[in-house]
C-alpha positions as CSV (number, residue, x, y, z in Angstrom):
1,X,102.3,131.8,120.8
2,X,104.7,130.3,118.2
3,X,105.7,126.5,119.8
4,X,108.3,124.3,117.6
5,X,107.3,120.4,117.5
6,X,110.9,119.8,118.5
7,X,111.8,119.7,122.0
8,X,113.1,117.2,124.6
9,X,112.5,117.0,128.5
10,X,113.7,114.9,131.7
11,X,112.4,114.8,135.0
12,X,113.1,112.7,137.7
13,X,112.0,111.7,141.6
14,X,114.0,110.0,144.1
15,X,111.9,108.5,146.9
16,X,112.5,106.0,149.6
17,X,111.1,102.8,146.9
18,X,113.5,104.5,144.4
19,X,113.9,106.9,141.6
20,X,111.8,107.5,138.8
21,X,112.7,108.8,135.6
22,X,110.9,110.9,132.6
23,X,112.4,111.3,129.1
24,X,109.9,113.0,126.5
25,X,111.1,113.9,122.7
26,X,109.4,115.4,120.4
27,X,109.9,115.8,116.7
28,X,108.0,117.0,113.8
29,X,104.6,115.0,112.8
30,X,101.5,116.2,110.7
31,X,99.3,114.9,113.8
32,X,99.8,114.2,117.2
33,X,101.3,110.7,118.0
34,X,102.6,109.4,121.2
35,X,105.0,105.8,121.6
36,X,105.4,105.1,125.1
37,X,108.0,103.2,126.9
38,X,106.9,102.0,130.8
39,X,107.6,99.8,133.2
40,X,105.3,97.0,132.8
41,X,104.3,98.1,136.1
42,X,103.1,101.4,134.9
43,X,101.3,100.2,131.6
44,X,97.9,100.6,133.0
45,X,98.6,104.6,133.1
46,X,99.2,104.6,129.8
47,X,95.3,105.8,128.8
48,X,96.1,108.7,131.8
49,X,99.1,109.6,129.8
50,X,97.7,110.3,126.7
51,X,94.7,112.4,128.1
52,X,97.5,114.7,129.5
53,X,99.1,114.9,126.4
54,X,96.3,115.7,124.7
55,X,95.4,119.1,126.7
56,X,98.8,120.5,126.4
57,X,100.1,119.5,122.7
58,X,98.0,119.2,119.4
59,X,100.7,117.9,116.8
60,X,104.0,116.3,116.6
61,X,105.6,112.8,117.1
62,X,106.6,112.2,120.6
63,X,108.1,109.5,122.4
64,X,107.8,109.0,126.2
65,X,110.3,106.8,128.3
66,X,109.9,105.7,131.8
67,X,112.3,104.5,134.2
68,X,112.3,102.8,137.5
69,X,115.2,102.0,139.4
70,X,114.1,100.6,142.8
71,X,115.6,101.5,146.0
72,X,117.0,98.0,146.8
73,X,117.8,95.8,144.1
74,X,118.4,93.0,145.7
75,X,114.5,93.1,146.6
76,X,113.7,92.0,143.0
77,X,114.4,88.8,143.7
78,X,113.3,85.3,141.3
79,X,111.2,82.5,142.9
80,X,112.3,79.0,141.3
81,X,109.5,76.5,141.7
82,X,112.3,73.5,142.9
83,X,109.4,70.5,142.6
84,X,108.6,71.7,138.4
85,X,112.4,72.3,138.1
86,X,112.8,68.9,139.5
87,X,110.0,67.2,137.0
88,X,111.4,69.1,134.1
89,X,114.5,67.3,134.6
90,X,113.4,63.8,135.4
91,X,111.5,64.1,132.3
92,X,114.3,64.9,130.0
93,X,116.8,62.7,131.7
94,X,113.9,59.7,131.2
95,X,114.1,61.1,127.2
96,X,117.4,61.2,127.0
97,X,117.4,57.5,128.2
98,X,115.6,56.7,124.9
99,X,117.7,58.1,122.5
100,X,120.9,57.1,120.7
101,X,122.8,60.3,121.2
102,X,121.3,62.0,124.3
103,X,121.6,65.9,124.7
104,X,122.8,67.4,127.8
105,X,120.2,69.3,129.9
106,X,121.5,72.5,131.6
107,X,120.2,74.7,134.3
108,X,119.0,77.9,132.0
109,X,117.2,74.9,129.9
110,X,115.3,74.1,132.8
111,X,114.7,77.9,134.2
112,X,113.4,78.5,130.9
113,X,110.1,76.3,131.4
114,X,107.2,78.1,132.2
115,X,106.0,78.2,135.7
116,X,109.6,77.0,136.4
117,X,111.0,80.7,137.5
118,X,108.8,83.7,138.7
119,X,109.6,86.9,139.6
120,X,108.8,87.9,143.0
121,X,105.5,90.5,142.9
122,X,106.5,94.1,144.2
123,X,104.6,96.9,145.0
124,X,104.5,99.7,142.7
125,X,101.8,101.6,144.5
126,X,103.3,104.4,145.7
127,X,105.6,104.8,142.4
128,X,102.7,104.3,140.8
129,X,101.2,107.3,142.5
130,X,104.3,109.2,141.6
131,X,104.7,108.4,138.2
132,X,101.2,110.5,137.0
133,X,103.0,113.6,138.9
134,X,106.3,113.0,137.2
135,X,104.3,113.0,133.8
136,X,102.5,116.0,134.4
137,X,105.8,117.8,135.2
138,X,108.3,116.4,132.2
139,X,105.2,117.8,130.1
140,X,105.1,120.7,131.4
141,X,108.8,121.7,130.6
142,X,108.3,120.4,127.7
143,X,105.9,122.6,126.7
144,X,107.7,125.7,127.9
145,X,111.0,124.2,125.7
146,X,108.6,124.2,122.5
147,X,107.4,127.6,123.2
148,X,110.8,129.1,123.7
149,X,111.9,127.2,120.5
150,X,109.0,128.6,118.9
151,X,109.7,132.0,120.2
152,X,113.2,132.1,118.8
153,X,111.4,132.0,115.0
154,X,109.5,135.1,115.8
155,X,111.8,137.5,114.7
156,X,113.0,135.3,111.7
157,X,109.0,135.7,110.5
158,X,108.5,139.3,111.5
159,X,112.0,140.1,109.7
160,X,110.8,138.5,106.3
161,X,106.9,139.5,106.5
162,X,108.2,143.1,106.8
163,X,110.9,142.7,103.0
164,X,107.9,141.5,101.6
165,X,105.2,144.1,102.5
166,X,108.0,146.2,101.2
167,X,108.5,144.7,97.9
168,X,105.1,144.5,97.9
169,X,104.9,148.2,97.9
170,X,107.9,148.5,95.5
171,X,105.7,146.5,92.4
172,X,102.8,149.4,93.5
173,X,105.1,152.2,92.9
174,X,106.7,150.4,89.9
175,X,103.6,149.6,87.6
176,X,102.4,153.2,86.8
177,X,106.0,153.8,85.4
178,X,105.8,150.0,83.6
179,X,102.4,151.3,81.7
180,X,103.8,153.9,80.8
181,X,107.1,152.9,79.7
182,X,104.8,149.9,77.7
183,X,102.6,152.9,76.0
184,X,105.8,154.6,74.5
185,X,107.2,150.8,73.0
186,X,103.7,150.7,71.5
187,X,104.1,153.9,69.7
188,X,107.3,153.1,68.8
189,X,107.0,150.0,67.2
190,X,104.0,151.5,65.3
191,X,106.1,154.0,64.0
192,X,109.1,152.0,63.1
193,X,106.8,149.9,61.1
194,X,105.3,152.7,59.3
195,X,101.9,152.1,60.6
196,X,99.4,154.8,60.7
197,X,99.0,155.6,64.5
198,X,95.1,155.3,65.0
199,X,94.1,156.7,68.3
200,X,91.2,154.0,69.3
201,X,93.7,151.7,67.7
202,X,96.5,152.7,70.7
203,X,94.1,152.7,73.0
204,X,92.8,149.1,72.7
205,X,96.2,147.9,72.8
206,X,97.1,149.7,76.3
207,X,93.6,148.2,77.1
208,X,95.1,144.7,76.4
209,X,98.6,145.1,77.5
210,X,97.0,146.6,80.9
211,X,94.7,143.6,81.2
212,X,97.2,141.1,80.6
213,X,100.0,142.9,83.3
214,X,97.4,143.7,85.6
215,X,98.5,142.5,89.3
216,X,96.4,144.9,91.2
217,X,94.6,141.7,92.6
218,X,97.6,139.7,93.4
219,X,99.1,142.7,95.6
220,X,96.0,143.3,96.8
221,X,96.0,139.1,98.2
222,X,100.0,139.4,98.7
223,X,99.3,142.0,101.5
224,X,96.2,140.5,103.0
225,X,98.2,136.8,103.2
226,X,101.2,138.9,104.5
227,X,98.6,140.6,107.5
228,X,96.7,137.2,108.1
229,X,100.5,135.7,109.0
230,X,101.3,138.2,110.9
231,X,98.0,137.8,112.8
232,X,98.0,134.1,113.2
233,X,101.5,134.3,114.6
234,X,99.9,136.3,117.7
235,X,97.4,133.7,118.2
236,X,97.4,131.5,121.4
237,X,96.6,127.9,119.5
238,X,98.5,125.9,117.3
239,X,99.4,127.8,114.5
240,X,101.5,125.5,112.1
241,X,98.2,123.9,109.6
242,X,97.1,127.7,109.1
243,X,100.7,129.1,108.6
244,X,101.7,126.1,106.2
245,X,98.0,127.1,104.2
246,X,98.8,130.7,104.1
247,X,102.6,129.4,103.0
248,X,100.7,128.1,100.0
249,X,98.6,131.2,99.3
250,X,101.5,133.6,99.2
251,X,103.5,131.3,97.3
252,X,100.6,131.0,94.5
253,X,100.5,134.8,94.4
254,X,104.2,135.4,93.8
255,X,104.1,133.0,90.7
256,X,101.3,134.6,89.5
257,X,103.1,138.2,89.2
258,X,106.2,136.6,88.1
259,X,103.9,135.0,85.2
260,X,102.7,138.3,84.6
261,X,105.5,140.3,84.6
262,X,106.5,142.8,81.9
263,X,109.4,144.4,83.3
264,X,113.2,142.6,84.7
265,X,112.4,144.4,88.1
266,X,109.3,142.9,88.6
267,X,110.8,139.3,87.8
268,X,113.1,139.7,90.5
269,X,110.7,140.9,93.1
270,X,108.8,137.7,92.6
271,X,111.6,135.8,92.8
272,X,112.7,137.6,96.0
273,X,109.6,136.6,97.2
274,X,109.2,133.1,96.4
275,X,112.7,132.8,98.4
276,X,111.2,134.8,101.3
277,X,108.4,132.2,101.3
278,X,110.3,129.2,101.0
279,X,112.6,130.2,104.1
280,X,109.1,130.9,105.6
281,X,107.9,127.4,104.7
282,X,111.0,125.2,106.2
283,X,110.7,126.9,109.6
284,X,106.6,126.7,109.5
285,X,107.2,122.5,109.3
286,X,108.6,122.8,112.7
287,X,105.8,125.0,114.6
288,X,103.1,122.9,115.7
C-alpha cells in the first residue's frame, strides 16, 4: 500500500454539553512527530493520543487541533473573589497615598491579581469521553486520505519502472553492436598508422576496451533495483525509507554506465535514466 505523508482530516460531534471538533494535518517528516493543540481540559489524553497515532502512522509531521465549543456559553462563567479585590485595592489606594504623583488603579489591574478572578470549574467528563472516539475517527480518515494520495502515485511509478526496464534492455541489445563497432576503430586506427596488425596484439586491446565498457553488472543491478521497487511498492508497511534507499541504488547505477559509456546512445540512456530516477525521488519524499 503506497500512503503519502500529506493529508488533512476533520471530524466533529455535536452532543447536548456541545460540539467537539478534530483537525489533523499531516506533512512530510523523516520520522513521526506529533504537536498537539487541546483544551486544557483534554491535556491529560494527550499520552492516549499518541499511542493511537502510533499504530496507524509510522512517519510524517502531524499536527492535531482540538476544539470545544460548549453547549451554553454563558455557563463558563468567572468567580471574582470581592473580599481579595477589595484588599488589592485598599492596598494600592494606601500606596498611592504615599507617593508624590499617585497612579490610578483600574478594575482589569485589580482582576489581574492572582486568586482575585477564577474561572468557574466545569465538567468535561462526558466530552472527555468523547474526545478519545473523535480521535480515533479523524485518524482513521486520515489514513484512508494518505492511502488514496499514495494510491494516485501508483501509476506515475509503474509508468517510469516499466521506460526503464526498457532502456535497460535497449543498452543489452546495444553493446554487442558497440564491441563490435569498437573492434573495427581499432583496426582502423592501426592501419592508418601503418602499424603492423599483430593478432594477440588486437586481441589484448578488445580485452581492455571490453573490460573497461563492460556494464554487464550494472544492468544486471539496474534490473534487480528496478524488480525490488516494484516489489516494495506492493508491500503493506511503510515503504518510503526503502524506496528513497533503492532511489539511491539505481541512481549510483545509472552514473556508473554513463561513466562507462563508449557510445552517444548509451550516454543518453543514462541520462534518460537518471531523469526517470529523479522524478522517482521527489514523489518517494512524500510516501511515508
Amino acid at each position: 500500500m503506497i500512503r503519502s505523508m500529506t493529508a488533512f482530516a476533520r471530524q466533529d460531534v455535536q452532543e447536548d454539553w456541545g460540539t467537539l471538533t478534530c483537525e489533523i494535518r499531516t506533512v512530510n517528516h523523516r520520522y513521526l512527530e506529533p504537536s498537539f493543540r487541546l483544551p486544557d481540559a483534554f491535556r491529560e489524553l494527550e499520552n492516549r493520543f499518541r499511542e493511537v497515532l502510533r499504530k496507524h502512522l509510522k512517519r510524517g509531521k502531524v499536527d492535531i487541533s482540538m476544539r470545544l465549543q460548549p453547549a451554553d456559553p454563558s455557563s463558563q462563567g468567572f468567580e471574582v473573589n470581592e473580599e481579595m479585590a477589595q484588599a488589592v485595592n485598599e492596598a494600592a489606594n494606601h500606596v498611592n497615598r504615599m507617593l508624590d504623583n499617585p497612579a490610578h488603579i483600574n478594575a482589569l489591574d485589580i482582576l489581574r491579581w492572582p486568586g482575585v478572578l477564577s474561572v468557574q470549574e466545569q465538567d468535561y467528563g462526558l466530552a472527555r469521553d468523547a474526545a478519545l472516539g473523535l480521535f480515533e475517527q479523524t485518524v482513521a480518515e486520515l489514513t484512508s486520505v494518505r492511502e488514496r494520495e499514495g494510491e494516485r502515485l501508483r501509476p506515475l511509478f509503474e509508468d517510469r519502472l516499466t521506460v526503464m526496464g526498457e532502456c535497460v534492455a535497449e543498452v543489452r541489445t546495444l553493446m554487442p553492436e558497440l564491441l563490435q563497432a569498437q573492434e573495427q576503430s581499432l583496426r582502423e586506427r592501426f592501419e592508418k598508422a601503418r602499424v603492423e596488425l599483430d593478432a594477440d596484439r588486437v586481441a589484448q586491446e578488445m580485452v581492455m576496451l571490453a573490460q573497461k565498457s563492460d556494464v554487464a553488472e550494472e544492468l544486471d543491478r539496474l534490473d534487480a533495483h528496478i524488480s525490488e521497487v516494484s516489489d516494495t511498492l506492493q508491500g503493506d508497511d511503510a515503504i518510503g525509507r526503502r524506496l528513497d534507499f533503492l532511489m539511491q541504488e539505481l541512481n549510483r547505477e545509472a552514473n556508473t554506465l554513463s561513466s562507462k559509456s563508449i557510445d552517444a546512445r548509451v550516454t543518453r540512456v543514462a541520462v534518460d535514466l537518471k531523469v526517470l530516477i529523479e522524478q522517482m525521488r521527489e514523489q518517494v519524499q512524500n510516501l511515508e
